[in-house]
mmCIF file of the C-alpha atoms, coordinates in Angstrom:
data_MODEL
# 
_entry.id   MODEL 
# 
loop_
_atom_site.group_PDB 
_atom_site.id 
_atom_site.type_symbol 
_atom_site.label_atom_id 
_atom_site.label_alt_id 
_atom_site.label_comp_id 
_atom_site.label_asym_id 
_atom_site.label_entity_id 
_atom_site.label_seq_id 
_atom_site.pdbx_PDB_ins_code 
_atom_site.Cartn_x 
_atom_site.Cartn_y 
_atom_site.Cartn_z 
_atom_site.occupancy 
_atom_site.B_iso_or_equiv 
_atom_site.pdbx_formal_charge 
_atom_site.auth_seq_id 
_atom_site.auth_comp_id 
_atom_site.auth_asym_id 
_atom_site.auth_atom_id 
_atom_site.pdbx_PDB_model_num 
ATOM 1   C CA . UNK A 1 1   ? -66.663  8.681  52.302 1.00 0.00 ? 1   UNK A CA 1 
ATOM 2   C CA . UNK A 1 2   ? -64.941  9.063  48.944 1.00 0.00 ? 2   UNK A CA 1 
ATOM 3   C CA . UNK A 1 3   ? -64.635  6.378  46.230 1.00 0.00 ? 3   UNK A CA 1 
ATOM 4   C CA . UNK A 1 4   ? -64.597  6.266  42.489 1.00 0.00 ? 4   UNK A CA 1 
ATOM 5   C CA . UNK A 1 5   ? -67.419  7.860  41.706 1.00 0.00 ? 5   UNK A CA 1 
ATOM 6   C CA . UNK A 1 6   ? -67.378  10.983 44.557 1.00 0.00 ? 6   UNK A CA 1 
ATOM 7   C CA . UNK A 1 7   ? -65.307  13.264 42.123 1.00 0.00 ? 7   UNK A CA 1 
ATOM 8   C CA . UNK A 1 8   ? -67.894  12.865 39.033 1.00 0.00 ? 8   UNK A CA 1 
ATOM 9   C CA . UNK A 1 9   ? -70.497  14.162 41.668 1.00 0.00 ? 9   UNK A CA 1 
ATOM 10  C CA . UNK A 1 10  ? -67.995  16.777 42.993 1.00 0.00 ? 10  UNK A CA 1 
ATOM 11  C CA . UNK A 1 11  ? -67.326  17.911 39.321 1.00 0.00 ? 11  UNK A CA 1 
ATOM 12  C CA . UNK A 1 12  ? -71.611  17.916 38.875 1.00 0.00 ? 12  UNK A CA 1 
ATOM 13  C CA . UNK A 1 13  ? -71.602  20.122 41.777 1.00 0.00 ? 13  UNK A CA 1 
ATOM 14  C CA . UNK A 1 14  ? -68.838  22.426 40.763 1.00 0.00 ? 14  UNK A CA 1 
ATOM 15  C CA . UNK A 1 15  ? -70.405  22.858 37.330 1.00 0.00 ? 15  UNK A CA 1 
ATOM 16  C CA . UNK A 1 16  ? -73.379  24.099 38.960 1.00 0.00 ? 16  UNK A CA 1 
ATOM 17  C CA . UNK A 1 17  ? -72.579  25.274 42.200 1.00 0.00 ? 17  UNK A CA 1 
ATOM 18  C CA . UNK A 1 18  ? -68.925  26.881 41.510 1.00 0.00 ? 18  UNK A CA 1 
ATOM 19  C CA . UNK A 1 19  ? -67.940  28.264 44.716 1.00 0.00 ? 19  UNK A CA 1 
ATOM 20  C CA . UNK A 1 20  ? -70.958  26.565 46.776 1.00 0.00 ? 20  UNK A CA 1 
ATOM 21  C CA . UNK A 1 21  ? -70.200  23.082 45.817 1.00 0.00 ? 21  UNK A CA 1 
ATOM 22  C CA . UNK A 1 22  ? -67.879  21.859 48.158 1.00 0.00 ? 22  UNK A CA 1 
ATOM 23  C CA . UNK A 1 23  ? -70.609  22.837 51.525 1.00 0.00 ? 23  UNK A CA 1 
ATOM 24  C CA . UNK A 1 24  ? -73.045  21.282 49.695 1.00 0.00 ? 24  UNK A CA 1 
ATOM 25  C CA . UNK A 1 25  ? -70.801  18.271 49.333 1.00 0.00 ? 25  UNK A CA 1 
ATOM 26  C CA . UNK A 1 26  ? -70.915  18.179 52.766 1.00 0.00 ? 26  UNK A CA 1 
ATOM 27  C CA . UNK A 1 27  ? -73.757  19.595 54.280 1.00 0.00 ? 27  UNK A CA 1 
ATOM 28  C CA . UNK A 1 28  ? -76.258  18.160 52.287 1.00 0.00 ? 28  UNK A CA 1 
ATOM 29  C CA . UNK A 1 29  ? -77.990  14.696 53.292 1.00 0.00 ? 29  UNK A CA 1 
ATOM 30  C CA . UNK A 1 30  ? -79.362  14.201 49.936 1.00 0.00 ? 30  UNK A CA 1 
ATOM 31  C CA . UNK A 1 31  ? -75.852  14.324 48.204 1.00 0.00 ? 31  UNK A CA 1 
ATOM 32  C CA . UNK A 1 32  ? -74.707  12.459 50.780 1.00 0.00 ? 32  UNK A CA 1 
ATOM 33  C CA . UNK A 1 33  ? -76.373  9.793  50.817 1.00 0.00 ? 33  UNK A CA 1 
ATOM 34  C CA . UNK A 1 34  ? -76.069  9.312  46.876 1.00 0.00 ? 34  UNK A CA 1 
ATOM 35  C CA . UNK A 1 35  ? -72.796  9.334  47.528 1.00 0.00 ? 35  UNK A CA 1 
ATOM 36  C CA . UNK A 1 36  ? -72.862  6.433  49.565 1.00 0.00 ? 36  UNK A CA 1 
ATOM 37  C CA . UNK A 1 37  ? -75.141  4.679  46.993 1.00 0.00 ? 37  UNK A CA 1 
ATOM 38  C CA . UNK A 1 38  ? -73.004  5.436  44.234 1.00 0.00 ? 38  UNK A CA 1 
ATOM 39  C CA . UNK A 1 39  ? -70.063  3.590  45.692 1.00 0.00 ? 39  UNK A CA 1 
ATOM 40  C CA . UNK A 1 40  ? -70.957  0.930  43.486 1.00 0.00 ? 40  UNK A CA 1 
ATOM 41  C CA . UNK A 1 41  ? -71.627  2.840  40.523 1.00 0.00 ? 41  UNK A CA 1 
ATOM 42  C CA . UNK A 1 42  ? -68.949  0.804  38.678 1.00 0.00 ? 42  UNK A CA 1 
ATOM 43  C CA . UNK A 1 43  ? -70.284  -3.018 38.858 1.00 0.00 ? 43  UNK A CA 1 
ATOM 44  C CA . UNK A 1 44  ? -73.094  -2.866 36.453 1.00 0.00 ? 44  UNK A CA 1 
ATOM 45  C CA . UNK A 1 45  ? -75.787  -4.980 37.268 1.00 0.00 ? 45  UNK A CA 1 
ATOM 46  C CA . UNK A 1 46  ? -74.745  -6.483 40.057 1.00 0.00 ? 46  UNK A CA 1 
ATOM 47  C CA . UNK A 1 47  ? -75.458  -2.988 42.545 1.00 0.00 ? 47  UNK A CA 1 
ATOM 48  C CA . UNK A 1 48  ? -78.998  -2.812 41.581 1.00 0.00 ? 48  UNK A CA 1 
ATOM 49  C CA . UNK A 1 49  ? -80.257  -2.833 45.025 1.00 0.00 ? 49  UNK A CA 1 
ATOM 50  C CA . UNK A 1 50  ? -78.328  0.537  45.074 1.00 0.00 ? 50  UNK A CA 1 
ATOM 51  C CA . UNK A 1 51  ? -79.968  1.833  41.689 1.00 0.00 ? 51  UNK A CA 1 
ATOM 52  C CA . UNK A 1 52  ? -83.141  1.279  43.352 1.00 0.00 ? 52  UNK A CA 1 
ATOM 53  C CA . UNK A 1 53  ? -82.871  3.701  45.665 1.00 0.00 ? 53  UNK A CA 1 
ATOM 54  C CA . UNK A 1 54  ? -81.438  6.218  43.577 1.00 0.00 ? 54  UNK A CA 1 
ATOM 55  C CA . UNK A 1 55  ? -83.795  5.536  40.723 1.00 0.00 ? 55  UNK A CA 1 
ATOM 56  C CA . UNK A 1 56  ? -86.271  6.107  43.518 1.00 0.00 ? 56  UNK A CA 1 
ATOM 57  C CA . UNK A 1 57  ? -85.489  9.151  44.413 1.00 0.00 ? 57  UNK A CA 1 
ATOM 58  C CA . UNK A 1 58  ? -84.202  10.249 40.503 1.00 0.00 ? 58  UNK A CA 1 
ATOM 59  C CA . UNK A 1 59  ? -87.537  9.345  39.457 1.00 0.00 ? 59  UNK A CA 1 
ATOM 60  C CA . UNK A 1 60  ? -89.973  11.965 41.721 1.00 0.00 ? 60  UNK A CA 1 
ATOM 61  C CA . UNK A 1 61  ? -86.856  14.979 41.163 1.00 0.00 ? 61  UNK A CA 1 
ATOM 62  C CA . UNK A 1 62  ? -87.840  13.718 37.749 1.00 0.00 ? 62  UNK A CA 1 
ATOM 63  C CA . UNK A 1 63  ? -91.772  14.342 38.565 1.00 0.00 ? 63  UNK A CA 1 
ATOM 64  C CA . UNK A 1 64  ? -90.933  17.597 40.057 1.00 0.00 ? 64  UNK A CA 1 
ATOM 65  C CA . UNK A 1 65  ? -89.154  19.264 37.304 1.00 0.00 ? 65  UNK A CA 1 
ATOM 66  C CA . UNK A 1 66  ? -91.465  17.959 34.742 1.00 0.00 ? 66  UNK A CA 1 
ATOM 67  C CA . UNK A 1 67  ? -94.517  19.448 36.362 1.00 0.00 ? 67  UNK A CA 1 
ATOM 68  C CA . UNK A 1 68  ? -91.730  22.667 37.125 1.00 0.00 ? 68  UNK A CA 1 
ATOM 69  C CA . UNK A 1 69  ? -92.238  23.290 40.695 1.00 0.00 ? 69  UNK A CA 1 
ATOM 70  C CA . UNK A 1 70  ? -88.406  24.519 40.834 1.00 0.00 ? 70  UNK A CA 1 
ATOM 71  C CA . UNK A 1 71  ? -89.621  27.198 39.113 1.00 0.00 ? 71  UNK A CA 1 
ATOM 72  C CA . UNK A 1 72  ? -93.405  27.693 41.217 1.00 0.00 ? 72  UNK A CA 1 
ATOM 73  C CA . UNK A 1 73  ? -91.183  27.813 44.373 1.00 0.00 ? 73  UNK A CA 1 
ATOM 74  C CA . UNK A 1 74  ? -92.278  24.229 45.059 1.00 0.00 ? 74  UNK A CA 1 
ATOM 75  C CA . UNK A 1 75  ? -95.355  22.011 45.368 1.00 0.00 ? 75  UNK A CA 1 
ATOM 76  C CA . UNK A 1 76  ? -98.446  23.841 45.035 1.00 0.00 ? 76  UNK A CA 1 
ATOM 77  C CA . UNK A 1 77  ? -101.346 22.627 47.574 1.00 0.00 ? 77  UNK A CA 1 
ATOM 78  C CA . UNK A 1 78  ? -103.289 20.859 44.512 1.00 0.00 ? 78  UNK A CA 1 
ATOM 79  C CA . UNK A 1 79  ? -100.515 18.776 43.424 1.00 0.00 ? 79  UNK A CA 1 
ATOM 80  C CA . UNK A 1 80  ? -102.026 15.584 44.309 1.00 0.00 ? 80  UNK A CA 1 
ATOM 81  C CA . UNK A 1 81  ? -98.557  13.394 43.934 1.00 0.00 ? 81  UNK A CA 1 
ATOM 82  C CA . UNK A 1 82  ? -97.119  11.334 41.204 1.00 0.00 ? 82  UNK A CA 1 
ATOM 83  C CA . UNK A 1 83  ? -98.764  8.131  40.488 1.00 0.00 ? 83  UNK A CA 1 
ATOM 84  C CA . UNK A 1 84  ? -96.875  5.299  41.711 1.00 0.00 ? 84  UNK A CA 1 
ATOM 85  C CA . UNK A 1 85  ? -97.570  3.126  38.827 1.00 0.00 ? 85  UNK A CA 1 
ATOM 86  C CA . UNK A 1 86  ? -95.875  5.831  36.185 1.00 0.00 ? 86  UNK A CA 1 
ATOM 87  C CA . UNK A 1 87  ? -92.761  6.156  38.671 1.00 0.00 ? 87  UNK A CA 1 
ATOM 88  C CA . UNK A 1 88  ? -92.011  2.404  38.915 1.00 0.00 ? 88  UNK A CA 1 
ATOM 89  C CA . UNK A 1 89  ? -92.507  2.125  35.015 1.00 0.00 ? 89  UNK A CA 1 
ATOM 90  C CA . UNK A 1 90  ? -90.211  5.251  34.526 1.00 0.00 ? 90  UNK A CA 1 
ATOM 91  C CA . UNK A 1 91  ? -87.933  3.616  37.336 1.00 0.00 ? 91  UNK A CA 1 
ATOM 92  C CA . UNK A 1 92  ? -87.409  -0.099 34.851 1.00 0.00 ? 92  UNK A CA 1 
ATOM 93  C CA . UNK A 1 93  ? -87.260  2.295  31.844 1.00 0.00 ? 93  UNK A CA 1 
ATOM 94  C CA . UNK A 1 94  ? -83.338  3.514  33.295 1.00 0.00 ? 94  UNK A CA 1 
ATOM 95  C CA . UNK A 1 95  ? -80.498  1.237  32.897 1.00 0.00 ? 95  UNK A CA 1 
ATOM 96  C CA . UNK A 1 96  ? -80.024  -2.034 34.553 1.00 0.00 ? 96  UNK A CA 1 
ATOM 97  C CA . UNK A 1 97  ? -83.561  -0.765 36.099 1.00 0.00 ? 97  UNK A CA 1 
ATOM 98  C CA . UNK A 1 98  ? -85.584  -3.677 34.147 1.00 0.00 ? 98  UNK A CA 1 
ATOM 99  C CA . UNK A 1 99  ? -85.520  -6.088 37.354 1.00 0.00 ? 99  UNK A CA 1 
ATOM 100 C CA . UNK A 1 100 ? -85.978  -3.399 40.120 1.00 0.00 ? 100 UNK A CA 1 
ATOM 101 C CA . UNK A 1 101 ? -89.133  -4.215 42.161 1.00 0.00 ? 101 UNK A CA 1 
ATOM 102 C CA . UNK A 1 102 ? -91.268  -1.696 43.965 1.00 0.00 ? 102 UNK A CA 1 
ATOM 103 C CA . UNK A 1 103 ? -89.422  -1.519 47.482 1.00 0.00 ? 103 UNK A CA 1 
ATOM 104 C CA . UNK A 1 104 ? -87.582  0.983  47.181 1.00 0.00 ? 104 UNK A CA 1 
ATOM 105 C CA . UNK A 1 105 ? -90.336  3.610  46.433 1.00 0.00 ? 105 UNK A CA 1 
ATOM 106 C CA . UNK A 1 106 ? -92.258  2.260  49.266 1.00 0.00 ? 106 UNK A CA 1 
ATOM 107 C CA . UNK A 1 107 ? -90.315  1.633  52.069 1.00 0.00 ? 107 UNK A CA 1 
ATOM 108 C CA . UNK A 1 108 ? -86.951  0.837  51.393 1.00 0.00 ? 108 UNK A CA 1 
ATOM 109 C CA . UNK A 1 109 ? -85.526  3.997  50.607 1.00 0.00 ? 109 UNK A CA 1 
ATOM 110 C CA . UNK A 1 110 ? -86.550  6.104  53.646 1.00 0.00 ? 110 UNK A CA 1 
ATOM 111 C CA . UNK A 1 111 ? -85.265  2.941  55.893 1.00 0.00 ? 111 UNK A CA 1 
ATOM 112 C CA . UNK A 1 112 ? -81.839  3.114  54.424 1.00 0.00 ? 112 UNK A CA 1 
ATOM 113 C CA . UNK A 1 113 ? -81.546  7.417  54.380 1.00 0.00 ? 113 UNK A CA 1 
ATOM 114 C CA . UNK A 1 114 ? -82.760  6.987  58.057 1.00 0.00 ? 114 UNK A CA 1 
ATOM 115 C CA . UNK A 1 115 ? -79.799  4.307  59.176 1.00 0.00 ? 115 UNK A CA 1 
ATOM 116 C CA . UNK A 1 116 ? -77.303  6.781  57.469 1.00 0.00 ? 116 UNK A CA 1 
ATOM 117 C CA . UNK A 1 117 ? -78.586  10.082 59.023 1.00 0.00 ? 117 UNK A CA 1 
ATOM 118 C CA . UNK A 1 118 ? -80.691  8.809  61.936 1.00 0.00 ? 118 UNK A CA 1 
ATOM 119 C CA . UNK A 1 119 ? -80.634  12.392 63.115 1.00 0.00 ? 119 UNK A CA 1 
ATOM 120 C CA . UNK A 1 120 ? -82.572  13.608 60.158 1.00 0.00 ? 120 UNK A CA 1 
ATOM 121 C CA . UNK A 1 121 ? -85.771  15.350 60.611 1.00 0.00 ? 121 UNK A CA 1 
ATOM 122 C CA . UNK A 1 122 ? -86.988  14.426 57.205 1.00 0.00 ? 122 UNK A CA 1 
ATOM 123 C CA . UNK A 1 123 ? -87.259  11.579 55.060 1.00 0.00 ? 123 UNK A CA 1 
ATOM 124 C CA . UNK A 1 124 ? -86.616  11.846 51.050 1.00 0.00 ? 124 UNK A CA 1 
ATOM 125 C CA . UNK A 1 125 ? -89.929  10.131 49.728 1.00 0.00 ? 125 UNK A CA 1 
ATOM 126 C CA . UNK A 1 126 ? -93.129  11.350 51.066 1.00 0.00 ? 126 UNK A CA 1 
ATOM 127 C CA . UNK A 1 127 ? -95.582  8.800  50.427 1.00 0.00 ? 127 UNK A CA 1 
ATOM 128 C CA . UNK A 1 128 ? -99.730  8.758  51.183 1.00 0.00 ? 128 UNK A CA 1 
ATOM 129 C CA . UNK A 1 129 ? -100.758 4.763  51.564 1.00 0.00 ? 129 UNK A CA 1 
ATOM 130 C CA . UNK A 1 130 ? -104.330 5.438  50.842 1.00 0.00 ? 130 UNK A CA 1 
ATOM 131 C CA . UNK A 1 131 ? -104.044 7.379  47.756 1.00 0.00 ? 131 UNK A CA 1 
ATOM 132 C CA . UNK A 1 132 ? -100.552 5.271  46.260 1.00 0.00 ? 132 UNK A CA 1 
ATOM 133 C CA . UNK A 1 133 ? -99.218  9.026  45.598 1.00 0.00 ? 133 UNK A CA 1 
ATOM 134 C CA . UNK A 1 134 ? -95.622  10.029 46.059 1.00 0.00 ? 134 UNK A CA 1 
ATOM 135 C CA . UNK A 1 135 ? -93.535  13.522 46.277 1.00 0.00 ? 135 UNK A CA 1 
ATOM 136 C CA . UNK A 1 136 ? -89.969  14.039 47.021 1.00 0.00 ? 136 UNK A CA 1 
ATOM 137 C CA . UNK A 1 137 ? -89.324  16.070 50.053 1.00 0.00 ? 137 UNK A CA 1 
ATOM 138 C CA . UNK A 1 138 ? -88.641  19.375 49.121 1.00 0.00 ? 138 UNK A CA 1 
ATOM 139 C CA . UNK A 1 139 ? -86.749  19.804 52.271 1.00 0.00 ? 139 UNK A CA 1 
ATOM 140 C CA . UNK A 1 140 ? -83.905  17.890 51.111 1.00 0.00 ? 140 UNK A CA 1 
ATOM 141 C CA . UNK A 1 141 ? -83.652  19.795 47.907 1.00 0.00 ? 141 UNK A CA 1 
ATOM 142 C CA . UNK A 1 142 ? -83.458  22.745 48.804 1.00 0.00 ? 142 UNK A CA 1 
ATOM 143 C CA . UNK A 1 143 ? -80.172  23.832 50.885 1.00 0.00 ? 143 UNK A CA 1 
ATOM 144 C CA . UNK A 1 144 ? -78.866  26.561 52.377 1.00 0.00 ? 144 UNK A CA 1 
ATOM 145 C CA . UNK A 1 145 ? -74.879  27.948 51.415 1.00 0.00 ? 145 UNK A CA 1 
ATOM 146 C CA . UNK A 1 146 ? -73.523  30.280 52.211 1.00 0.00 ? 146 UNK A CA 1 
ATOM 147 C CA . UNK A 1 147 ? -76.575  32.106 53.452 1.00 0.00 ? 147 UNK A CA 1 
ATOM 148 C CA . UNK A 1 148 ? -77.985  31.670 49.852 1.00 0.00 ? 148 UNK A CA 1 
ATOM 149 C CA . UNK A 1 149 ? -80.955  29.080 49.071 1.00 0.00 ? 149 UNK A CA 1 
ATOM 150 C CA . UNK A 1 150 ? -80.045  26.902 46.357 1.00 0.00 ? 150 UNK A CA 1 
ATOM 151 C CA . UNK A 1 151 ? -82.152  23.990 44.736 1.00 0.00 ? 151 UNK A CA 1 
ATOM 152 C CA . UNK A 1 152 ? -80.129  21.052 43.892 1.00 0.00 ? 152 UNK A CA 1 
ATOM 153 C CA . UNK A 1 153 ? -82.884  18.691 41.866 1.00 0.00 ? 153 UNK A CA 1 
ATOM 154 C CA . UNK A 1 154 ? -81.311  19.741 38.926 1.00 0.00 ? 154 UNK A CA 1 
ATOM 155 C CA . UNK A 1 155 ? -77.815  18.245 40.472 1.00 0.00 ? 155 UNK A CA 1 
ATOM 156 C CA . UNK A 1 156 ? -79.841  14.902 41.080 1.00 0.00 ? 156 UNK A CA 1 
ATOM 157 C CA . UNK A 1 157 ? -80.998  14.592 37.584 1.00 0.00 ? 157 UNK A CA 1 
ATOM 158 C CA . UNK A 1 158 ? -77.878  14.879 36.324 1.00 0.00 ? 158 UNK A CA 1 
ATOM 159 C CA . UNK A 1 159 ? -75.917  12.142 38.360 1.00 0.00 ? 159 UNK A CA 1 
# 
């Protein structure tokens, strides 16, 4: 699917990617599916059912850069998840993200990944109910091209 905003994240993957960027255009879910979301990039306010989902998952790429696990060669085993609370605050701190309630971290998000790629093994949010922690799945962020791993969180952070 291409619209109005697929060549900004074509030109995000280029700048980062070079050669790499146009498999990972298509191979990756992640990317993907932001594509789809960002469809209505251009209608302010009135797409923020889409910004919740990609503030969802901008939010815990967020938590795992800040911590740097893209640089410990992912989550370490006592990484006990980001704190719900501080994503959905960081989540109404972006734009247009003041009226966003919590369904997209919880729920929504996985739903709406799984309709588009229903042959996915994985889901983007990995969520434990009984301890209200969250991690993205590092499945999803890390991709193969051309034989070479590459980590794309950075990518996500940017668009």
């Amino acid at each position: 699917m291409e619209h109005l905003f697929s060549p900004i994240i074509k030109e995000v993957l280029v700048r980062h990617f070079n050669n790499d960027a146009d498999e990972i255009f298509k191979t990756s879910e992640l990317v993907q599916y932001l594509n789809y979301k960002t469809a209505s990039a251009g209608r302010g306010s009135k797409s923020r059912s889409s910004f919740g989902s990609i503030y969802a998952v901008y939010v815990l790429v967020e938590d795992y850069l800040k911590k740097g696990y893209d640089k410990k060669d992912g989550y370490s085993n006592n990484y006990e998840g980001a704190v719900f609370s501080d994503l959905f605050k960081r989540q109404r701190e972006l734009p247009f993200g003041n009226r966003l309630q919590n369904h997209a971290l919880n729920s929504r998000m996985n739903g709406e990944f799984e309709k588009y790629f229903p042959n996915s093994e994985f889901i983007p949010i990995l969520r434990n109910q009984e301890t209200n922690r969250y991690w993205i799945n590092e499945n999803l962020i890390k991709i193969k091209a051309h034989n070479h791993l590459l980590m794309h969180n950075k990518l996500l952070l940017i668009l």
